[in-house]
Structures are given as structure tokens and as C-alpha cells.
C-alpha positions, -999 to 999 in steps of 0.1 A, spaced: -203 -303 -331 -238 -303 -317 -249 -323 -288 -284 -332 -294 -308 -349 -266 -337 -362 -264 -366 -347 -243 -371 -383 -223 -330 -386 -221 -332 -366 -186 -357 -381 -168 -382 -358 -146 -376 -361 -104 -393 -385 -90 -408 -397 -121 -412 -443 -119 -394 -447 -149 -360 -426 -136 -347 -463 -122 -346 -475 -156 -335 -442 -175 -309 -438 -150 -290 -468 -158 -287 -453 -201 -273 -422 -192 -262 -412 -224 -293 -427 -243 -303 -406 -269 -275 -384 -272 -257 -377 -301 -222 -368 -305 -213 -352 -341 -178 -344 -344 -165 -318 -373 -146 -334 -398 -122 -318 -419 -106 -323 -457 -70 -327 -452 -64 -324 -487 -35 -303 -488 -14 -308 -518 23 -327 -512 52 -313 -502 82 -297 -524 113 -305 -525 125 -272 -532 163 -286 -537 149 -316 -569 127 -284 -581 154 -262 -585 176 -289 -607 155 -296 -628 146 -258 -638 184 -251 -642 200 -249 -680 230 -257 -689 241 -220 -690 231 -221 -655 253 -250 -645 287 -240 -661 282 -204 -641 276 -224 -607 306 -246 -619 326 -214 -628 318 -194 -595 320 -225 -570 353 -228 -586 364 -189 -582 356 -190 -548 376 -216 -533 412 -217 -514 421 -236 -548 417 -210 -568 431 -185 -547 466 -206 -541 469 -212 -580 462 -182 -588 484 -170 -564 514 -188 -577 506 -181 -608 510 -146 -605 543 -151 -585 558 -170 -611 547 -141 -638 563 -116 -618 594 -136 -609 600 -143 -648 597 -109 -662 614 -93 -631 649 -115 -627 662 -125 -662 678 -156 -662 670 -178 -695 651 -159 -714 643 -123 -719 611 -107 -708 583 -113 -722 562 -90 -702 583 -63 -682 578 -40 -660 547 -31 -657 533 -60 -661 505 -47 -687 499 -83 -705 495 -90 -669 468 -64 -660 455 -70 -691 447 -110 -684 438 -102 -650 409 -77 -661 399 -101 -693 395 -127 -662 374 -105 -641 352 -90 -671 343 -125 -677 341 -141 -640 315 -114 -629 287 -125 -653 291 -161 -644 286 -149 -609 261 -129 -613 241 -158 -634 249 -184 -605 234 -157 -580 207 -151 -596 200 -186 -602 204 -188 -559 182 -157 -554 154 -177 -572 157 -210 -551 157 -186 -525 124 -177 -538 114 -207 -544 122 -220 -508 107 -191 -491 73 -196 -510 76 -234 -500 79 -219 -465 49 -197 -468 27 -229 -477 36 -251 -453 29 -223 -427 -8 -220 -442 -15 -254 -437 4 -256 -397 -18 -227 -394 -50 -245 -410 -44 -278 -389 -38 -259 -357 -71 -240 -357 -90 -270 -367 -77 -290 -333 -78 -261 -311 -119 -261 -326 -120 -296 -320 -109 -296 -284 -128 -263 -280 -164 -288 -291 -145 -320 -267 -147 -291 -240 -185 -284 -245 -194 -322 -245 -175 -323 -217 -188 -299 -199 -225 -310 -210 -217 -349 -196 -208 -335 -159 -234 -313 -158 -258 -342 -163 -240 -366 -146 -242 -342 -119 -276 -338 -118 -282 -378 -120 -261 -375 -88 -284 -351 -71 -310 -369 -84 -296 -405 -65 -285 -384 -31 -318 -372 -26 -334 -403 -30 -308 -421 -8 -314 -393 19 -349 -404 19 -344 -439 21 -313 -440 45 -305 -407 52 -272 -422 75 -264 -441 49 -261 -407 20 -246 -390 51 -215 -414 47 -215 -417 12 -217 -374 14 -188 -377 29 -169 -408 10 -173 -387 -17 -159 -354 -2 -130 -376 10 -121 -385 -28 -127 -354 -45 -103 -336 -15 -75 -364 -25 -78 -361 -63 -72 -323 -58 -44 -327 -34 -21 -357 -59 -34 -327 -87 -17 -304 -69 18 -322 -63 26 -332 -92 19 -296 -104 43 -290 -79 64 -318 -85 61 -303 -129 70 -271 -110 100 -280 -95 119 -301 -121 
């Protein structure tokens, strides 16, 4: 952002036409503001993204491992195996069909885990690349937090300069009007010296309260 003036905007000391030019402060200035492209593409749902990349292979593993990994499982399982053990320990109906040591036992129960671990390991693979895919969606919207931040903090940083630019003038316009109020009634910029130092002395004190005050609470 510039600030661009012209040569006449300021008016000369004791020139006959400061009256006039006094009265258009700002005439002739020109404020130009930055502007930015906020074009940054939409945002992902990372969540809809990920079910629509996922096969059907994919689904019966995450059905298969969400059900492996419950209390369900683990109670009828659990029973299960009880019964088993119960049956081929105690004869009571029927004879054994598996005794002691159970192997048509230890043979279902590593036939189970031989085929459990691959659908886990499919339905965590399938997680480890949402978690990709989330963590890149992270990594975007960071760029463009990043992006918008430094464009306001530039913005305020210009706002500061024009700022700064507008009291300067306005304080030499005030120079300008004390010293020809000292000339014409030099009691009369005395007081107004001094209204003036009243208000400024006030502003700064209610300033400084409420930073107190902010302090405080």
C-alpha cells in the first residue's frame, strides 16, 4: 500500500490559500490497499474421501477386525471354548470327540488366528492411509492459516503506516493553526494549549486503568 500526495496537499506556512486547503485535509491523497486472491481450493472431508476409496475387500476386513476386537467376541469366544473343554473333559452323553489335548482345538484356534491377522492387517493398513490422508489434509489447511495470517499482519503493518502518515500531518496542520492563533490571540492558544493538554493527560490516564482493570481480571 502506497500513500501518494500531492505537492499542493500540504500547504506552505503562511501561504493565503492554507485557510482553504486546511479545511480538505486529506485532498489528494490516495489510499491503495493490497488485495489478495483468496482462492484456495475447498476443504476435504477426509472421513467421505476415505469411503469412497475403500473396496469391498477392504470393508469385510474392517467388518472382520471391528468384530474381533470387541467384549462380544471375547465373551463368545470365551464360552465357546469352555463348553469345548467341558465336553471332551467330563463324559456324560457322548464320548469325546476331541480329548485331551484338545488338538482339533489348537488346531481351530490357529486356523482362526492364521486367518484373523490378514484381515487386521488389511483394516490397518486401510487406517494408516486415512491417517495419511488426514495428516496431508492437515498440512494444507496450515498453509493456507499461515498464508491468511501473513497477509493481515501485512495489512495492518500498511493501516500502521497510513496511520502513522495521517497524525503526522494532522499534527503539523495543528502546529500550523496554534501558531496562527498565538498571533492572533496569543491568551486565547494559551487556553486551548492547555485544554488540550488537559485531554490528552485524561485519555492516557482511562488508557491506563483499564489496562489495569485487563490486568487484574
Amino acid at each position: 500500500m502506497e500513500m501518494n500526495a500531492q505537492t499542493n496537499a500540504t500547504p506552505r506556512k503562511h501561504s493565503s490559500a492554507y485557510g482553504e486547503n486546511f479545511k480538505h485535509l486529506f485532498e489528494g491523497v490516495h489510499f491503495r490497499f493490497p488485495k489478495y486472491r483468496h482462492d484456495h481450493p475447498a476443504i476435504i472431508n477426509v472421513n467421505e474421501v476415505a469411503d469412497e476409496r475403500m473396496t469391498p475387500g477392504q470393508r469385510v476386513a474392517d467388518m472382520v477386525a471391528a468384530t474381533m476386537g470387541s467384549w462380544r467376541f471375547i465373551i463368545t469366544q470365551g464360552c465357546i471354548l469352555a463348553a469345548w473343554i467341558v465336553i471332551n473333559t467330563i463324559q456324560l452323553f457322548f464320548r469325546p470327540f476331541d480329548p485331551y489335548p484338545y488338538i482339533l482345538l489348537n488346531l481351530t484356534l490357529s486356523f482362526e488366528v492364521a486367518f484373523a491377522a490378514p484381515f487386521i492387517m488389511i483394516s490397518q493398513n486401510r487406517q494408516a492411509e486415512k491417517d495419511r490422508l488426514m495428516a496431508e489434509s492437515d498440512y494444507h489447511c496450515n498453509v493456507k492459516g499461515e498464508e491468511e495470517t501473513r497477509n493481515i499482519m501485512e495489512h495492518l503493518d500498511h493501516q500502521d503506516t497510513v496511520i502513522l502518515q495521517i497524525m503526522q500531518r494532522m499534527e503539523a496542520q495543528h502546529e500550523e493553526v496554534m501558531y496562527h492563533f498565538s498571533r492572533l490571540d496569543p491568551e486565547l492558544a494559551r487556553r486551548l494549549g492547555m485544554d488540550i493538554q488537559e485531554v490528552s493527560k485524561e485519555i492516557v490516564e482511562e488508557e491506563t486503568g483499564d489496562m489495569n482493570i485487563a490486568g487484574n481480571s
